[in-house]
PLY file of the C-alpha trace (Angstrom):
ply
format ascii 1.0
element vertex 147
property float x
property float y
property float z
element edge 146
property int vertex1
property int vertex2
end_header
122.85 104.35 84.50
119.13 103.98 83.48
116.41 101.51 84.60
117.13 99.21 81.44
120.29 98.64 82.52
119.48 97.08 86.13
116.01 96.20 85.21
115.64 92.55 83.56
112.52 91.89 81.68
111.94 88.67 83.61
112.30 91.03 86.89
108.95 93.37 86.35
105.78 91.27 87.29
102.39 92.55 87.13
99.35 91.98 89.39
100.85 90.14 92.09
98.71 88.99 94.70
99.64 91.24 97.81
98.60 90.20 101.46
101.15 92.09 103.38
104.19 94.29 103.54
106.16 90.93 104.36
105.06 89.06 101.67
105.83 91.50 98.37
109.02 91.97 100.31
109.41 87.99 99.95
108.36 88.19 96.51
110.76 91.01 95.82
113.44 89.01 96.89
112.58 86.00 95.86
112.76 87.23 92.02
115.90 89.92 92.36
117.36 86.45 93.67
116.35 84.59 90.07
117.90 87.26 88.17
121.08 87.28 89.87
123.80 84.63 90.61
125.52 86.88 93.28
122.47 86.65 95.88
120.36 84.83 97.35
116.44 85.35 98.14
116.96 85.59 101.97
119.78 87.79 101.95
117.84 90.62 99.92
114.96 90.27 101.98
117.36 90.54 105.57
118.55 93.68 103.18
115.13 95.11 102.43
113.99 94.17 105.79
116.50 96.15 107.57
116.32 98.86 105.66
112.28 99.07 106.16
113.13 98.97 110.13
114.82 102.90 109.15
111.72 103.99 107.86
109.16 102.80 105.09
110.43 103.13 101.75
106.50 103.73 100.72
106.79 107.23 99.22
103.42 107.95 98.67
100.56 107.80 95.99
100.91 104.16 96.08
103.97 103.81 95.39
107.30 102.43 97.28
110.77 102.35 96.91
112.61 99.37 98.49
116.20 99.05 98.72
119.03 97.72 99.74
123.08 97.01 100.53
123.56 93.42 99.03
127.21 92.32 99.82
128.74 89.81 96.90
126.64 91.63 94.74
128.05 92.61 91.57
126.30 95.54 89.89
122.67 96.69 90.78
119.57 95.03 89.81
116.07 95.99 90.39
112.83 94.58 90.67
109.45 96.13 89.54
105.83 94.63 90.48
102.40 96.22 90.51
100.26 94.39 93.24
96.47 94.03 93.55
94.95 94.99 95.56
97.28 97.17 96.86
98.83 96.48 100.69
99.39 98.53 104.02
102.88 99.78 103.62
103.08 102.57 105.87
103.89 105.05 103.34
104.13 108.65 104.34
100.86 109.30 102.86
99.20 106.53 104.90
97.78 105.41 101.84
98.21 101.37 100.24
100.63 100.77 97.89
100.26 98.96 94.45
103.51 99.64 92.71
106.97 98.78 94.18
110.53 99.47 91.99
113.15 97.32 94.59
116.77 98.62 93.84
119.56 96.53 95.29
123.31 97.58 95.01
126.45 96.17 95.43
127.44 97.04 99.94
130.02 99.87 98.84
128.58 101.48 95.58
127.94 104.88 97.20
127.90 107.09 94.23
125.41 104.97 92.01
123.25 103.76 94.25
121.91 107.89 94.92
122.10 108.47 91.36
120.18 105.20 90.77
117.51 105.69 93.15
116.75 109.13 92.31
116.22 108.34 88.61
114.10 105.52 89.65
112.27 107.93 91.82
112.03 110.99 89.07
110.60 107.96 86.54
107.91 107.37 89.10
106.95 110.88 89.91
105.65 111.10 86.50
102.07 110.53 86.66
101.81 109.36 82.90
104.43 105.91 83.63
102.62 105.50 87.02
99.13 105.33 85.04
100.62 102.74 82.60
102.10 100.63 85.38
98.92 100.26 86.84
97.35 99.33 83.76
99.27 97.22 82.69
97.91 93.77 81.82
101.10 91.68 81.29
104.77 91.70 82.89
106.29 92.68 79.22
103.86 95.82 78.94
104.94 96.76 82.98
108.57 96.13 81.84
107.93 98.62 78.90
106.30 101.24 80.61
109.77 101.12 83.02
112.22 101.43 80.57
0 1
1 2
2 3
3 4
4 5
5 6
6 7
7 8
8 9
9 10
10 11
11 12
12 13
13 14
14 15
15 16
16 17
17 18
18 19
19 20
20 21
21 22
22 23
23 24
24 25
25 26
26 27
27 28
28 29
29 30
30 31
31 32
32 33
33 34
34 35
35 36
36 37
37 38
38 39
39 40
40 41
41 42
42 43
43 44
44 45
45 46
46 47
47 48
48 49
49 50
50 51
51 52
52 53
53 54
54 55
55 56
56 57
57 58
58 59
59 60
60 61
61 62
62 63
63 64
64 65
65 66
66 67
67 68
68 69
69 70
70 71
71 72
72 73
73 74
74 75
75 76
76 77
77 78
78 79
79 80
80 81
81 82
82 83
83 84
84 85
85 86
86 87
87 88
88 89
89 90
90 91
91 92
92 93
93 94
94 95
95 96
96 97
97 98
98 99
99 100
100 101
101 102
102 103
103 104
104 105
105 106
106 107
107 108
108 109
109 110
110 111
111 112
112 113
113 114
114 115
115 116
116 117
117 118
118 119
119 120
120 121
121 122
122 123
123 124
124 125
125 126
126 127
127 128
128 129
129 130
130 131
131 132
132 133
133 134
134 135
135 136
136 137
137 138
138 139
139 140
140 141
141 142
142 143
143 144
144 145
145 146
């Protein structure tokens, strides 16, 4: 499975305003919920939520990973958006983040979900797509540099 498969175009925004950890993870949720029929806005963000109570999904270099179990959900979608200025997100680096790649998947899909995350991951360890994402002036050229 690759990122243009669970990756809508409408679901990579660019410069969002970010005040706090809470509020991307609102506006994370609030746009995996437009692209899908199967969820709803405050069920991802319960999902992201309890996830981030594990242990922050920030990464490092600025960038984080948030993710989720969604049940009712019907294949995996994802959500990409560069904020500015970048937030607090208690990454393991202890530095702010400005680019978040949200990955939700259906409550038992085991076996995609790792293989998922850890393309989504090996994209964004490549400092060349990370550079582009944070350049990027529109939603289209952030959904491009993605996929």
């Amino acid at each position: 499975m690759e990122i243009k498969d669970i990756l809508a175009p409408g679901s990579a925004k660019s410069a969002i305003p970010g005040t706090s950890k809470k509020r991307v993870l609102e506006t994370l949720s609030a746009i995996a919920a437009e692209a899908s029929v199967d969820i709803d806005a405050e069920m991802v963000l319960n999902s992201l939520i309890s996830r981030e109570r594990m242990g922050s999904t920030g990464i490092g270099e600025g960038i984080a990973l948030p993710h989720g179990r969604i049940a009712g959900l019907s294949k995996p979608i994802a959500v990409a958006i560069t904020c500015s200025p970048a937030i607090e997100f208690d990454a393991i680096d202890n530095q702010p983040v400005d680019v978040f790649f949200a990955l939700l998947v259906p409550e038992n899909e085991n076996q995609n979900y790792l293989k998922v995350l850890s393309s989504v991951a090996s994209k964004l360890n490549d400092k060349h797509v990370v550079a582009k994402l944070r350049t990027a002036q529109t939603d289209s050229a952030l959904y491009e540099a993605l996929i």
